[in-house]
C-alpha positions, 0 to 999 in steps of 0.5 A: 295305922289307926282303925277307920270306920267300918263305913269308911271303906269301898268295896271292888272284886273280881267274882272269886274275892273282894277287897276293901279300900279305905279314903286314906288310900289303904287295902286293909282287907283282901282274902286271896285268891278266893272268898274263902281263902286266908286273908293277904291284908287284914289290917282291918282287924289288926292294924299292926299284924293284919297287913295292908297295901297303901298307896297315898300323896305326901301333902301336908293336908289334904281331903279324900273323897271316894266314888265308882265309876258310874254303874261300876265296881271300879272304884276311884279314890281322891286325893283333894289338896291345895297342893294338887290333885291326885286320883287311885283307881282300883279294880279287879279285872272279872273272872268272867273275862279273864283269869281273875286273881289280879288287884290293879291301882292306876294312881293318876296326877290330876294337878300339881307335881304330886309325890306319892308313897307306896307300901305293900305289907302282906301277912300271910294265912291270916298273918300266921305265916312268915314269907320269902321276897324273890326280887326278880327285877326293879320292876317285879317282886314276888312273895310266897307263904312260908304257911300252909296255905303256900299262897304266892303273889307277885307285884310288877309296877310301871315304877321301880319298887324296893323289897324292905324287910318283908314288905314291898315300898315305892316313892315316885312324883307324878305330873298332871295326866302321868300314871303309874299302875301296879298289879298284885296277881296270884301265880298258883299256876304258869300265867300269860305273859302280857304287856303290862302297860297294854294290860292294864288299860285293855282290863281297866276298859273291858272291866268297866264296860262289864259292870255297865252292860250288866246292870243294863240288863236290870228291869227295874226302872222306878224310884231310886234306880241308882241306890237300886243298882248299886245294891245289885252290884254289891250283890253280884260282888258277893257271887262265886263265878266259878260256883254260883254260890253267894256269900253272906258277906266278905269279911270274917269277925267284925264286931256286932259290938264294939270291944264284945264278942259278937264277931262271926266269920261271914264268908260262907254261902248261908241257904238263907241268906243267898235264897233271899238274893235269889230273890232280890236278884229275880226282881230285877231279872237276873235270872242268869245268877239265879240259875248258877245259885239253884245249880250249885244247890242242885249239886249240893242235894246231890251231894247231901244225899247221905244226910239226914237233912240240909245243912244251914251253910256250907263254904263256897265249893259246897263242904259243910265242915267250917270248924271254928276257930280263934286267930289269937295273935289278931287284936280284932277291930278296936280291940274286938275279940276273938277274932273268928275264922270258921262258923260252928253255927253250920252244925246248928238245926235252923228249920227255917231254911227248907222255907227259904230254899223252897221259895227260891226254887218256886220263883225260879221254876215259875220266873227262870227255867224249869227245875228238872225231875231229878232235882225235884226228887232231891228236894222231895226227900228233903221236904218228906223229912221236915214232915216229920222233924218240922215241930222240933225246937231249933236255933232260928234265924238268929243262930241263938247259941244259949238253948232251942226254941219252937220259933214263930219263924222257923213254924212259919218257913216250915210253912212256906217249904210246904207251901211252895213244895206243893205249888211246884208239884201241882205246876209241874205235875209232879207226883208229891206226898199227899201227907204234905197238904195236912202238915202245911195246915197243921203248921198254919194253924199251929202258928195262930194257936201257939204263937198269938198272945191274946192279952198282948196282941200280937204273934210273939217270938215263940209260944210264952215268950214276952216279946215279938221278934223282928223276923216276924216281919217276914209273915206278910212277906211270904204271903202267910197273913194279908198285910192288912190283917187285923191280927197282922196290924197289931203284932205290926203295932207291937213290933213298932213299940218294942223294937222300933227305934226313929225307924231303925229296928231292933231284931228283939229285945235282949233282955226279954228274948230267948237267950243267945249266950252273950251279954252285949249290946248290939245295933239295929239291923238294917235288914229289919229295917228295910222289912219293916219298910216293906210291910208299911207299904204293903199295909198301906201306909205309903207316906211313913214308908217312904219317909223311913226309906228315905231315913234309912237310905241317908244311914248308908256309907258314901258309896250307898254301901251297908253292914250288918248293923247300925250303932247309936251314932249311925256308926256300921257294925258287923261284916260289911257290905252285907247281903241281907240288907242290900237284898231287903233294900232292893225288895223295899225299893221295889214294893214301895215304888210298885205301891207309890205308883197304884196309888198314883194311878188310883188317882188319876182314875179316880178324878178322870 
């Protein structure tokens, strides 16, 4: 199997993991059961040991097309050929509704007598593992991990299967309205016994009217309410049901470049990253997901209370330990290697977190439920130790592994953590240090000594550096400078002529920026981009917005899906789908929408 682009594949889930199909048919990446668990298929990152699970039509020529059922994350895979028609749907009943842990693919005949084949290799922890084959009927076969993990899985099928040197095959012929369904279902513990067939058709039903009543519950109604919606859904994809944390992505080590190293593990709920989709997810009014998220970092505190400050990442049960290491026996996609499992950055200090964390939870008191006292308590502990240790030089936002620095954006989320502490405390009448106020200041105007370079005009990456720095588009943003500020508009102008490239935004300047240990290219990030979108309409240059808006849009896969990056040729780079650049879709989305209809109504006013 060849390697497809990374923007070739839909994603679908059941709220404990994800899978990604590709148009040809193929699961090539499916950690199991949960988020963070070993990897079952992974041909993504090694098409030869990774494992895969394809289900295809044998015509000599075909096309393929892929699309969800609308305002789903049931996807529907197509086969187009003069030979006949053929059709995969692929979905994970919701943990919400049922046990979770099953993969279902309904493989339907539109036209023609279509043959089809099916061939399901799974490799094992990471593809480390060897298995077992118990053939307990023609129409069932179940795997176990001969590994640590001791992952087992069973597959059944309406159609009779073949156990084949560790592998799992079918060929059958469908006529046109003819089904056949398969299930892959984990079986840690005793399941249910059901009715296969009836199964299959009740999940598929309650699965589809799940994803449909949850994005009727979305309160946004502007301009492109479908790309909207669709970011919103992935982000609901990427929600631990069983712990309300939110991963970053689903998918560990596809490269930022390719055939570099570059190549992070993602599966992990970063502060920043999910305080940001707590954002993003109170805009639309989901304030159910937000509250599940604030509770588990709720627990978290709990849990930190022996520490001496917050940790920038932890697994999705809460631990902070992800030790990093290197799969050597996986190739890595198109030969991008290492191929990385765990994150060391977890022991990095990124102040900028206690912003992020503290805006969330300000949102959340003020649009969601009122935090409790005992939470509030947890969190003042950690506000009263960034008073003292907010100066210190960190990694930043961009978890730079070749040396600290005072960065502009970790001094202005120390900022917003003060800021927002403060607001709770005054609105709840929460007793707080008084001391909090003078170190707010002392950072606002820390920010404006240090990091303006007069000669160039603009707030630069850290006090001396050459360059901006594209997180700097977070400062009209938080509400730390108007967006119509002098100063703002010139590091605006500064960031356009050192970063921007045909609306697409680079984070900074490699050669000028503070080291980050790798020599490599890298693509733009999408995330940035859609900042940069942001604060154009905000500044009030609605027409560039939205013309760069509507660029950006037209970079998305065919499902209006994104990763991390975007390469020369608009190719997807890094872990995909990702978070942050769903999230930052739906705040641009919304603010230019908001923008485009004040300006409308100025308008009419104006000639009425």
């Amino acid at each position: 199997m060849a390697y497809q682009p990374i923007e070739n594949y839909g994603i679908i889930g059941d709220l404990n993991t994800v899978a990604l199909v590709a148009l040809n048919g193929s699961i090539d990446f499916m950690c199991f059961p949960d988020f963070d668990s070993p990897s079952i298929f992974a041909a993504l990152l090694d098409d030869k040991k990774g494992g895969y699970f394809q289900i295809r039509p044998v015509f000599s020529d075909m096309n393929t097309k892929q699309l969800y059922l609308p305002d789903t994350n049931v996807l529907l895979t197509r086969f187009l050929s003069t030979e006949g028609v053929g059709e995969i749907t692929d979905f994970m009943p919701v943990e919400e509704l049922f046990d979770g842990k099953e993969l279902i693919r309904r493989v339907t005949t539109i036209r023609g007598e279509v043959h089809y084949e099916m061939h399901c290799e799974p490799r094992f922890n990471y593809g480390r593992s060897d298995h077992s084959v118990s053939v307990v009927s023609d129409n069932e076969i179940v795997l176990q991990s001969k590994g640590s993990d001791k992952t087992v899985i069973r597959i059944r099928s309406t159609i009779p299967l073949k156990a084949d040197n560790g592998a799992i095959t079918a060929t059958f012929t469908l006529s046109p309205n003819q089904t056949a369904d398969f299930i892959l279902e984990h079986i840690e513990k005793e399941h249910v016994e059901r009715d296969f067939k009836e199964f299959v058709t009740e999940s598929l039903f309650a699965t589809v009217n799940y994803w449909k009543d949850w994005v009727a519950r979305s309160l946004y109604k502007g301009r492109w309410m479908e790309t909207v919606n669709r970011s919103a859904l992935v982000l609901k994809l990427l929600t631990s049901h069983r712990y309300g944390s939110i991963v970053a992505a689903p998918t560990f080590s596809m490269p930022e470049s390719i055939g570099a190293k570059r190549n992070w593990d993602y599966r992990y709920t970063w502060i920043r990253d999910a305080s940001f989709t707590v954002y993003a997810l109170l805009l639309l009014g989901y304030t159910k997901e937000t509250g599940n998220f604030i509770n588990w970092v709720e627990k978290l505190c709990q849990d930190i209370k022996g520490h001496n400050r917050l940790g920038i990442m932890y697994s999705i049960d809460g631990h902070r330990q992800l030790q990093e290491s290197v799969l050597d026996h996986f190739e890595g996609y198109r030969k991008s290697s290492p191929v990385r499992i765990g994150n060391n950055a977890y022991s990095q200090l990124q102040l900028d977190i206690y912003g992020e964390l503290m805006d969330s939870v300000y949102l959340y008191n003020k649009y969601g439920e009122r935090i409790s006292y005992d939470f509030w308590k947890d969190l003042e502990k950690q506000i009263d130790w960034l008073a003292e240790n907010w100066n210190q030089p960190d990694e930043g936002i961009w978890e730079v592994r070749g040396g600290k620095r005072n960065f502009l954006y970790s001094r202005l989320l120390c900022w917003v953590a003060f800021d927002r502490a403060i607001k709770i405390a005054k609105s709840r009448s929460f007793p707080y240090n008084e001391n909090w106020r003078a170190v707010r200041d002392e950072i606002f105007n820390t920010i404006f000594k240090d990091c303006w370079d007069e000669d160039k005009k603009a707030f630069m990456q850290y006090p001396g550096a050459p360059t901006v720095d594209a997180s700097a588009l977070l400062m009209p943003l938080v509400r730390f400078i108007s967006a119509k500020d002098p100063r703002w508009l010139s590091t605006l102008n500064r960031i356009e002529k050192e970063l921007v490239s045909d609306s697409l935004v680079y984070r900074y300047r490699p050669n000028l920026a503070a080291p980050d240990g790798f020599v490599s290219h890298e693509g733009t990030f999408s995330m940035c981009t859609f900042w940069y979108v942001e604060c154009l309409s905000r500044a009030g240059q609605l027409e560039k917005a939205r013309f760069y808006f509507e660029k950006m849009l037209g970079y998305a896969n065919h499902l209006g899906l994104y990763s991390e990056q975007l390469g020369f040729r608009g190719e997807h780079l890094g872990n995909f789908p990702q978070a942050f650049t769903h999230l930052g879709l739906i705040s641009a989305a919304y603010n230019l929408d908001k923008q485009l209809n004040d300006s409308r109504n100025k308008n009419v006013n104006h000639f009425t």
